[in-house]
C-alpha positions in Angstrom: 201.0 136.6 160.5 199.1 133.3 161.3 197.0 133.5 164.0 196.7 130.2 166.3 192.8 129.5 166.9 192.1 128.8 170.8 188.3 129.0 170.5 186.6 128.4 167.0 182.7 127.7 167.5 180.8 127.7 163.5 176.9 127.9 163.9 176.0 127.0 167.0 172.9 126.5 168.0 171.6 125.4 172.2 168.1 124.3 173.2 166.5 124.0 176.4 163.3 122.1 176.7 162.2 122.7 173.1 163.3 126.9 173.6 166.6 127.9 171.4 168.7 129.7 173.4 171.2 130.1 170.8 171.1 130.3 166.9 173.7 129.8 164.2 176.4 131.4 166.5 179.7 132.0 165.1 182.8 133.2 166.9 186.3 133.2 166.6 189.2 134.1 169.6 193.0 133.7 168.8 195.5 133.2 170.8 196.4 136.6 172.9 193.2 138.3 172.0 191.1 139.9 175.2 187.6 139.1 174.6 184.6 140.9 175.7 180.8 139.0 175.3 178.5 142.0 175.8 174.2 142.2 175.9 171.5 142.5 178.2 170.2 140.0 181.0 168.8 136.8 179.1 170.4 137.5 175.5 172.3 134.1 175.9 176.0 135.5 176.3 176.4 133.2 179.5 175.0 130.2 177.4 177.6 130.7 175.2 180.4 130.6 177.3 178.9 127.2 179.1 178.7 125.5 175.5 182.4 126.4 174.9 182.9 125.1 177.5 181.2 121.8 176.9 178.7 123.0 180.5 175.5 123.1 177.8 175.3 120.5 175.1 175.0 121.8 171.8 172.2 121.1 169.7 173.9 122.0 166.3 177.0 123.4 164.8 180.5 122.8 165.8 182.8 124.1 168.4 186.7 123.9 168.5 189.5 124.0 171.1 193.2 125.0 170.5 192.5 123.6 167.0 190.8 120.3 168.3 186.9 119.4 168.1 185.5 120.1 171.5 184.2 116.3 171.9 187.8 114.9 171.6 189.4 117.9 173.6 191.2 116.2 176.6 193.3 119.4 177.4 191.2 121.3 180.4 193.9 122.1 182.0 194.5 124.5 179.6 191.6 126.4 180.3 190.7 128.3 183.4 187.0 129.0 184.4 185.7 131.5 186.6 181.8 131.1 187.4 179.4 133.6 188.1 179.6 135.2 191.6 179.9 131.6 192.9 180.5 131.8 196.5 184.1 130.7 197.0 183.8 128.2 199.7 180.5 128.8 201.0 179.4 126.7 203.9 182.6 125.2 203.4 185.4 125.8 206.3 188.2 126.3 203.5 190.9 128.8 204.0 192.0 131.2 201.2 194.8 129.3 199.9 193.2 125.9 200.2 190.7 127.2 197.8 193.2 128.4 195.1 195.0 125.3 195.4 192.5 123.1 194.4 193.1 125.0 191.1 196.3 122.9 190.6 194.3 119.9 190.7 194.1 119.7 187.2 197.6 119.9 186.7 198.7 117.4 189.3 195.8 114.9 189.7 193.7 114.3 192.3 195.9 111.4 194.0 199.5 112.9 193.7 200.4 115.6 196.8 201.0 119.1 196.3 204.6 120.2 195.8 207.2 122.7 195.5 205.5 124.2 192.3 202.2 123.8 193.3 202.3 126.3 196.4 204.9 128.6 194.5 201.6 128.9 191.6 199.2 129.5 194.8 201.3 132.2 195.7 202.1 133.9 192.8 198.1 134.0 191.6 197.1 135.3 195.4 200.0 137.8 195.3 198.4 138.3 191.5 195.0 139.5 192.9 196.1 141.3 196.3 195.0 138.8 198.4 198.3 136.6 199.8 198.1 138.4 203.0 195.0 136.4 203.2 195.9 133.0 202.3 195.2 131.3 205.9 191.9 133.3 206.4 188.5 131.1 206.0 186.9 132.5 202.9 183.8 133.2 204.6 185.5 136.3 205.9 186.3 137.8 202.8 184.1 140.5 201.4 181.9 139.6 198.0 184.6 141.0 195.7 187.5 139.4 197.9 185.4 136.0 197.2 184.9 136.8 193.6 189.3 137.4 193.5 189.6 134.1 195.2 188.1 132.6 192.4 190.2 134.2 189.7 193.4 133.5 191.5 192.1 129.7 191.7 192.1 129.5 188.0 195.1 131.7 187.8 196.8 129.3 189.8 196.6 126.2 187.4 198.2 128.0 184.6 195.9 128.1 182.2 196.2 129.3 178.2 192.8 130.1 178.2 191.2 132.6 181.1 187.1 131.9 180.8 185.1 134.4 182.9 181.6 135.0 183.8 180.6 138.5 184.6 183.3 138.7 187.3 182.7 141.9 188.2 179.1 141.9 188.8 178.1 143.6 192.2 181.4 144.1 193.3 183.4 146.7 194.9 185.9 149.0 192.7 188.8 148.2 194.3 188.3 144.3 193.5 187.1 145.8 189.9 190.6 147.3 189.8 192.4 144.3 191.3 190.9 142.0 188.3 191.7 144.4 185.7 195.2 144.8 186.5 195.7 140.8 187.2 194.0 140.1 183.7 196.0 142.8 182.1 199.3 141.0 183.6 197.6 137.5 182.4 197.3 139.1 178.9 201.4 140.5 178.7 202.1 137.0 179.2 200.5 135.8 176.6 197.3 134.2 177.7 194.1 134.7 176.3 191.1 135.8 177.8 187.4 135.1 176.9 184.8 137.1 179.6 181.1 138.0 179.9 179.9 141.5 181.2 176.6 143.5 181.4 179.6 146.3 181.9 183.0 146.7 181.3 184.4 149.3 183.4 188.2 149.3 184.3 188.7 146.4 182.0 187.4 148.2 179.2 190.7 149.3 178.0 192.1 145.9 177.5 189.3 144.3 175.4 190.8 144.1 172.0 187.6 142.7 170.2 183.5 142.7 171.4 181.2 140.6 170.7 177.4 141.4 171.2 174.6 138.7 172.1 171.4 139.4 170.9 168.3 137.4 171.3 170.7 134.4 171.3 172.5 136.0 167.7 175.9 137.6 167.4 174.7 141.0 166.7 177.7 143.0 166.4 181.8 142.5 166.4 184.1 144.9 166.8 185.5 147.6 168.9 183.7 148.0 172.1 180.3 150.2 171.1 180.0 153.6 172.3 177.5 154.2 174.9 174.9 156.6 173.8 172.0 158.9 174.9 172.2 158.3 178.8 174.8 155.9 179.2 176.9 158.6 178.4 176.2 160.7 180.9 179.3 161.5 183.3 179.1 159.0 185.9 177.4 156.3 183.7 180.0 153.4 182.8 177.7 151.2 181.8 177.9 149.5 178.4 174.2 148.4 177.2 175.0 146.8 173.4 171.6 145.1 173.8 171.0 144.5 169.9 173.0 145.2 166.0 173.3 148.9 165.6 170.1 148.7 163.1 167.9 147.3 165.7 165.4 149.1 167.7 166.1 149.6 171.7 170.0 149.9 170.8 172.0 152.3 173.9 175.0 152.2 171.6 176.1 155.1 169.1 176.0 153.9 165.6 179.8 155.5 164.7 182.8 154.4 162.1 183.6 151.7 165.0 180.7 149.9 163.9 180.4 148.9 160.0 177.1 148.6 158.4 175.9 145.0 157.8 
């Protein structure tokens, strides 16, 4: 079966002020595929994700979108991006819905007035994370994780091919854990395709269908989702810690049949 490329990025390599942050990075995600960038704080996972996304220029290699070179992609509506534990509306006197409609921006252009489909897509992606109830509450009175599901049901809302996530689930509560893992998984049945950084993977480990660890700006493994080993295996520890390749010192992963030798 052909597999349609969504993002294809071939040796890559990002510089700031004379320090590479990442080198000869290659990485492929099809359409439908669920993927996880995994390593420690600094390893240049989040870099990666802001060069796809044309946030961080590159300083070598090439990176594609849905087949087209990124520098000539005009399509962004086609791609969704949820930042880093951005305060959704912060300081800003924004109510819930207001925010997630500012996702359909891209769709409809700045000038042209919200219609019919634009609210019944701000609905649908609030009702998508738990949060319509809450569509006419300021965001400041939403909880951290309530904030963070804001933000995913803003993307959500302009229909994107292409979910792009930065460690959503950072410092949140589990319920809001659970809430993003279920609206991802429903993103994912209909057909969407999802590319997300985590330090750890908890309830959305079972939908990952490929990993990709960050090393020291390197890919240093691909795969199946490492095992955790020594204490991150403990009961109780979810953690996944996939800091370096399985031959590397300071590894927390299990070297099993899920990873093959290099």
């Amino acid at each position: 079966m052909f597999l349609v490329s969504v993002v294809a990025v071939r040796h890559a390599a990002v510089s700031y002020t004379g320090r590479t942050v990442l080198r000869d990075v290659t990485l492929d995600v099809t359409d439908g595929q669920f993927v996880a960038i995994l390593g420690a704080n600094g390893s240049g996972k989040s870099t990666l994700i802001k060069t796809i996304l044309g946030l961080v220029p590159l300083a070598g290699g090439e990176i594609d979108l849905f087949g087209t070179p990124q520098r000539r992609f005009k399509s962004w509506a086609r791609i969704g991006y949820v930042p880093q534990r951005m305060g959704a509306g912060s300081g800003v006197p924004a109510t819930v819905g207001e925010v997630v409609a500012s996702g359909r921006l891209s769709r409809r252009g700045i000038f042209r007035p919200p219609g019919g489909a634009d609210r019944a897509a701000v609905r649908a992606a609030l009702t998508d994370v738990g949060l319509l109830d809450r569509i006419g509450d300021p965001v400041t009175t939403l909880s951290g994780g309530q904030q963070q599901r804001t933000l995913i049901a803003r993307a959500l809302a302009g229909q994107p091919d292409l979910l792009v996530l930065d460690e959503p689930t950072a410092g949140v509560d589990a319920a809001s854990q659970e809430a993003f893992a279920a609206a991802l998984g429903r993103f994912g049945q209909r057909g969407g395709t999802v590319l997300l950084v985590a330090h750890e993977l908890g309830p959305l480990e079972p939908l990952i269908d490929k990993a990709v660890v960050v090393h020291d700006g390197r890919i240093a493994y691909e795969g199946q989702v490492p095992e955790p080993a020594g204490h991150h295996a403990d009961p109780g520890h979810d953690h996944v810690h996939p800091h370096a390749a399985p031959e590397r010192p300071g590894i927390c992963v299990a070297p099993t049949d899920r990873m093959p030798a290099n």
